[in-house]
C-alpha positions as CSV (number, residue, x, y, z in Angstrom):
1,X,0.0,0.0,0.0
2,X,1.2,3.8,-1.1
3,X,1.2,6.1,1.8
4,X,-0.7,8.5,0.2
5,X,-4.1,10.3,1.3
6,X,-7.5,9.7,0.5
7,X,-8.6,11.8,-2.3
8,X,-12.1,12.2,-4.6
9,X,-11.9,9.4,-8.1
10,X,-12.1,12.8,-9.9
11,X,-8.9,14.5,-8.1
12,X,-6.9,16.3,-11.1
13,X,-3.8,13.0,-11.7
14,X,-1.1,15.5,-10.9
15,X,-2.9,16.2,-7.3
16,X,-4.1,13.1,-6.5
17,X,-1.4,11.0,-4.8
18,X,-0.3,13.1,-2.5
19,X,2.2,11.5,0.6
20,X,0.8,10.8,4.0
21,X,3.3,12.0,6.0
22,X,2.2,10.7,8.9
23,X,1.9,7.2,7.7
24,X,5.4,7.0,7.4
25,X,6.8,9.2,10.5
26,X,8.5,8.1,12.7
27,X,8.3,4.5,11.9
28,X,10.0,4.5,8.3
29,X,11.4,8.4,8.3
30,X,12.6,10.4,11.6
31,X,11.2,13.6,10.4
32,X,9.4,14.8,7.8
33,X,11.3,16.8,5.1
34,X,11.7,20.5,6.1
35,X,10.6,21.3,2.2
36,X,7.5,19.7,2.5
37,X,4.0,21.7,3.7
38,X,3.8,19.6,6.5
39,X,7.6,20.1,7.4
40,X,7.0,23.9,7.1
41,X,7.8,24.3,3.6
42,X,6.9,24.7,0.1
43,X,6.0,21.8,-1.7
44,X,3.7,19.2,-1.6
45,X,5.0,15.7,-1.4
46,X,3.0,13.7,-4.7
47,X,3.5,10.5,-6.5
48,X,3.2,9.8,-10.2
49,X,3.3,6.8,-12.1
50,X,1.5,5.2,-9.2
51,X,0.9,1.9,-11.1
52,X,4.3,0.9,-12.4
53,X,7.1,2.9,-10.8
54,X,5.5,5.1,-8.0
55,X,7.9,8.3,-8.3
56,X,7.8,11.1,-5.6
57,X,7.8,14.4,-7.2
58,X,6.4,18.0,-5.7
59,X,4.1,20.2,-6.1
60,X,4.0,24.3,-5.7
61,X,2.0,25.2,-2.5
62,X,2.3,28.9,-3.4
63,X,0.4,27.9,-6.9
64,X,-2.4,26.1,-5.0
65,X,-2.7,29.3,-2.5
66,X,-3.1,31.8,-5.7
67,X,-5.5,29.8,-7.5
68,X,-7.2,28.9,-5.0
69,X,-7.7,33.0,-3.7
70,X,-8.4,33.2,-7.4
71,X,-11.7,30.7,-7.1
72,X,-12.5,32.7,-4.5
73,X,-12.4,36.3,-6.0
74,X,-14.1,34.5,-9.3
75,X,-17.1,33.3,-7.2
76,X,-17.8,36.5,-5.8
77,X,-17.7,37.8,-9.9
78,X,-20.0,34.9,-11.0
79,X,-22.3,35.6,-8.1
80,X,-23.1,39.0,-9.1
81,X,-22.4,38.7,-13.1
82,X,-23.5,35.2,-13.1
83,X,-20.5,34.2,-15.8
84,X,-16.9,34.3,-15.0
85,X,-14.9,37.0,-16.0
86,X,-13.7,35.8,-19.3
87,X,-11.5,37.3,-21.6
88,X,-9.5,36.2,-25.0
89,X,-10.0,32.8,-26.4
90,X,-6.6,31.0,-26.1
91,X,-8.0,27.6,-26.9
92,X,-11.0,25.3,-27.6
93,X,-12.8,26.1,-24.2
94,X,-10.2,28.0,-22.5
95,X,-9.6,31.8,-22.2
96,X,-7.7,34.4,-20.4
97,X,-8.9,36.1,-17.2
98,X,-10.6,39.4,-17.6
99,X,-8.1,41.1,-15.1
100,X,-10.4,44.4,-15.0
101,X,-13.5,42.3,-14.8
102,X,-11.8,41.2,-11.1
103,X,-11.0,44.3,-10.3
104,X,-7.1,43.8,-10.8
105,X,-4.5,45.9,-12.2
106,X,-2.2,43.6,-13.5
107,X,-2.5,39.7,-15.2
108,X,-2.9,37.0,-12.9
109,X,0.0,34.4,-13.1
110,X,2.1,32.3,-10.6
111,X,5.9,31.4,-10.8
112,X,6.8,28.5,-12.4
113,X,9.3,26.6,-9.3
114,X,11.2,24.8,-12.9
115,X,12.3,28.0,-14.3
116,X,11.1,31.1,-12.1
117,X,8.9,32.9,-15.3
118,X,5.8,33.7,-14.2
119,X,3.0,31.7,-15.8
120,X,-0.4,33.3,-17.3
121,X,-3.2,31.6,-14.8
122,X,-6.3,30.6,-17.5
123,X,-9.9,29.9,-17.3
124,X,-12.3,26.9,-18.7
125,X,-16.0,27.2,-20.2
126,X,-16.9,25.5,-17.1
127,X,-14.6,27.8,-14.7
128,X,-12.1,25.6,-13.7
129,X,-9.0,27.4,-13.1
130,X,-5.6,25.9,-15.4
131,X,-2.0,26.9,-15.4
132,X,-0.6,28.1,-19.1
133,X,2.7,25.4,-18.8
134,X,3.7,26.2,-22.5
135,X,6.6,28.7,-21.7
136,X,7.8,26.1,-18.9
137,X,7.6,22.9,-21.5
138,X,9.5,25.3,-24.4
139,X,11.9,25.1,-21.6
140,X,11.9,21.5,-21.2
141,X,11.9,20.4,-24.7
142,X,14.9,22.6,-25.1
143,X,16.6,19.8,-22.9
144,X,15.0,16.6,-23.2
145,X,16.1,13.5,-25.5
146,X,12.7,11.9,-25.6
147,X,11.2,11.9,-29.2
148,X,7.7,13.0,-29.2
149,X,5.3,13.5,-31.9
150,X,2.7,16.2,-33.1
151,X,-1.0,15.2,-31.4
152,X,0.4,12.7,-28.3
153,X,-0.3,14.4,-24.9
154,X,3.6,15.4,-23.7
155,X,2.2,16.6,-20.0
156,X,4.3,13.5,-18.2
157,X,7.3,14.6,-19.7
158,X,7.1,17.5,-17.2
159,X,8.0,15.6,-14.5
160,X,10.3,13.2,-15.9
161,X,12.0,15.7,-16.4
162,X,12.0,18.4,-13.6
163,X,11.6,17.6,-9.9
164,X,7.9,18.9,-10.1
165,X,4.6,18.0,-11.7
166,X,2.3,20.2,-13.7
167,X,-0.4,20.7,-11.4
168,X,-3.7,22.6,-12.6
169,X,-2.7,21.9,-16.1
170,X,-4.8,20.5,-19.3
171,X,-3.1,18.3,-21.6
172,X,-0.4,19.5,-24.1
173,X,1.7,18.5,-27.1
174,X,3.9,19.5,-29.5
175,X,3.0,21.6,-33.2
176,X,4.4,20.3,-36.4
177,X,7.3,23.4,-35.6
178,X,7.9,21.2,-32.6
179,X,6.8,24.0,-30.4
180,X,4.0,23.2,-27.2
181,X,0.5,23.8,-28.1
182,X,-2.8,23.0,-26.2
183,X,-4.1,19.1,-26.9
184,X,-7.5,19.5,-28.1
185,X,-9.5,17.2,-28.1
186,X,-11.1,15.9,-31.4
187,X,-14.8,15.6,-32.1
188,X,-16.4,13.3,-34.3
């Protein structure tokens, strides 16, 4: 058995498996690590790949905190306005904030902890909030050696090859130019 916490079937992959701390403290670790939330730091503790090689990797608690003050300040919006505050289609059901809408001065975004840019925060037709990854897999695709192809979802290769995993993110892949794009799905 994983020492991971309970979580809803419908728990975002990337947010699901996350370590149980106390499960394994102080019988299999003396303390928790001082990086982790429960430790007093930063990151979340998660595993990926749970069925064939479990693999701990982390996730931003700073992200989670903005979006989820962002959820909050979108609710109040929709309550009054009953839509959220959309702004410019970026994708097939996905758009940019309406900043003004939210009564904020500047874009919303958080810092990417892989390489420190700050990353556009997006909204769904259905309001869910995403993060916009595609500057931070450019990145990543700069270094990797893994061939990928136009129109196969590239979001594991995030953390395969970065220490973290990209949480609040919808699936992406690579353009014909070899550049990331948005993985949309096809309709028959």
């Amino acid at each position: 058995l994983l020492p991971i916490e309970t979580k809803e079937a419908d728990t975002p992959v990337y947010q699901k498996y996350v370590i149980d701390f106390k499960r394994l403290s102080p019988r299999y670790l003396h303390d928790v690590p001082s990086t982790s939330y429960e430790g007093g730091g930063e990151y979340i503790y998660v595993l990926t790949d749970v069925e064939k090689k479990p693999t701990v990797k982390l996730l931003d608690v700073k992200m989670t905190q903005t979006i989820n003050e962002l959820r909050l300040r979108i609710k109040v919006y929709q309550d009054e306005h009953t839509y959220p505050p959309y702004g410019k289609v970026v994708s097939a059901n996905l758009y940019t904030l309406n900043e003004k809408k939210l009564g904020l001065k500047s874009p919303i975004a958080v810092i990417s902890p892989v390489t420190g840019n700050s990353l556009p925060l997006l909204i769904s037709s259905n309001g869910d909030i995403y993060v916009d990854y595609r500057s931070d897999f450019a990145h990543i695709l700069k270094n990797t050696k893994q061939k990928l192809k136009p129109g196969e979802n590239i979001q594991d290769v995030y953390w395969q090859e970065t220490p973290f995993v990209p949480a609040f993110s919808v699936p992406y892949t690579i353009n014909k130019k070899g550049e990331p794009a948005f993985l949309e799905k096809k309709t028959s």
